[in-house]
N, C-alpha and C positions, 0 to 999 in steps of 0.2 A: 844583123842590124844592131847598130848603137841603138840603145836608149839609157834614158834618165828617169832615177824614178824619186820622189820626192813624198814623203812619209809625214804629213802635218800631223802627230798622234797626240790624243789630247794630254798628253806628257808636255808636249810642246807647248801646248795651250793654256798648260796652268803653270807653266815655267814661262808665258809672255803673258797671262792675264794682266797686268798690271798697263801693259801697252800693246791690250789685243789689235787694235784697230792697226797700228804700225806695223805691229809681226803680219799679219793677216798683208798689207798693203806691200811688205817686203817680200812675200811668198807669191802672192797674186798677181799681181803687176806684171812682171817679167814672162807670164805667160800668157797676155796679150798682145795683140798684134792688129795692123793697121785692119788687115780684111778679118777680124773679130768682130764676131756678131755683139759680142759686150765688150766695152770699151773703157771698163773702168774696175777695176777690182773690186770695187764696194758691192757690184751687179754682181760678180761670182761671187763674193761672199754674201751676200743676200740670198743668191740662188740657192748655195750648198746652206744658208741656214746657220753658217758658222758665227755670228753676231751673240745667239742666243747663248753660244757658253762661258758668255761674261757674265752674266749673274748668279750661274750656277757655284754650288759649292765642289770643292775638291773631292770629294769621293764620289759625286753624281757624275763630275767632268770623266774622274777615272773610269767609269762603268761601260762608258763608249770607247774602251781601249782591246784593239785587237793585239796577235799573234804578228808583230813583222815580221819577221824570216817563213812563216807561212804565206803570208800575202807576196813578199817579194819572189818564195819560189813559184806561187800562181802564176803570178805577174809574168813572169821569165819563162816559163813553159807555154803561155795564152801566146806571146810574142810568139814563140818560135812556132808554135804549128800556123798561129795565122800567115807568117813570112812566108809562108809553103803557098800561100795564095796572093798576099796582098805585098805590095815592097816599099818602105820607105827606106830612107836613108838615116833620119833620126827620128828619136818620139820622146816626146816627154810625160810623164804619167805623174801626178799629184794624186794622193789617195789623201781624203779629208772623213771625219769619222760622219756617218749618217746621222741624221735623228729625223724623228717621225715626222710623216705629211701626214696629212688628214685621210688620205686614201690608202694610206702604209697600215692605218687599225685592222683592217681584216685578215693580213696576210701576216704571216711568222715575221719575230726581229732577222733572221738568216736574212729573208729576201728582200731589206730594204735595200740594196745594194742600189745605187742608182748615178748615172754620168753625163757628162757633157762633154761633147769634141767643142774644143774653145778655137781650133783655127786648124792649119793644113798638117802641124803636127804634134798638137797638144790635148790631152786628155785631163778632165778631174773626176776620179772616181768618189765616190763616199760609200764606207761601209758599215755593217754593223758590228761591233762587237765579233761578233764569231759568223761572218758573212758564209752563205750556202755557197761552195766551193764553184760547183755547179753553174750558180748563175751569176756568180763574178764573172767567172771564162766567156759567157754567155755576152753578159755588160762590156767587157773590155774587148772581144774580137767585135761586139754590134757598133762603140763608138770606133774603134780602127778603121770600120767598114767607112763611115761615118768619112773621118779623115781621109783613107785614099779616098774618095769623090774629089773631096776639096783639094788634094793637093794634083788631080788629072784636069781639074779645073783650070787649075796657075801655068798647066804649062803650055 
């Protein structure tokens, strides 16, 4: 199976803080769609919380920075054993960095990992820093599960 995977690190973020809300609206955007339960980029960036790392300073922004080529070979192994059960044709995967809920206090930073299936083949994961390898695989085959529904749905 193709897929896409798209890495917003907050590298990114403090290399577009100046026109967060644009960068954000140029990243966001394109992975909505008509039967998308959010309809507007502002709602996923509200959702994932990404707003707040505009007032932040540059080494606080850096602290939410993971391992890429870690998460991308996650990424790439979680695909392929779920393909073993579930089938798409393409997936798009946006990883955006986590930061805390109010109900994230009790649990370790590893397990904030947390996602949303945005339509029939789009995923946005949010991780932490040094995400539990664990229950990313866990996070990413539960929203896949997520999307094949939606995409047995359309046909």
């Amino acid at each position: 199976m193709a897929y896409t995977l798209n890495q917003i690190t907050p590298a990114k973020l403090i290399e577009n803080r100046h026109n967060l809300k644009s960068y954000l609206q140029s990243q966001l955007s394109p992975l909505l769609r008509k039967r998308s339960w959010m309809q507007d980029w502002d709602q996923l960036a509200r959702r994932f919380q990404l707003l707040k790392f505009e007032p932040l300073s540059e080494p606080e922004i850096h602290s939410y920075s993971w391992n890429q080529e870690q998460i991308a070979s996650i990424i790439h192994e979680t695909i392929e054993n779920v393909e073993k059960y579930l089938h798409f044709q393409h997936l798009n995967i946006t990883i955006v960095p986590a930061l805390p809920f109010p109900w994230f206090q009790k649990y370790d930073q590893s397990l904030w990992t947390n996602g949303y299936a945005v339509g029939a083949t789009t995923i946005v994961l949010a991780i932490p820093p040094d995400p539990d390898p664990f229950f990313l695989r866990y996070m990413l085959a539960h929203e896949m599960h997520h999307d094949s529904r939606k995409i047995q749905s359309t046909t």
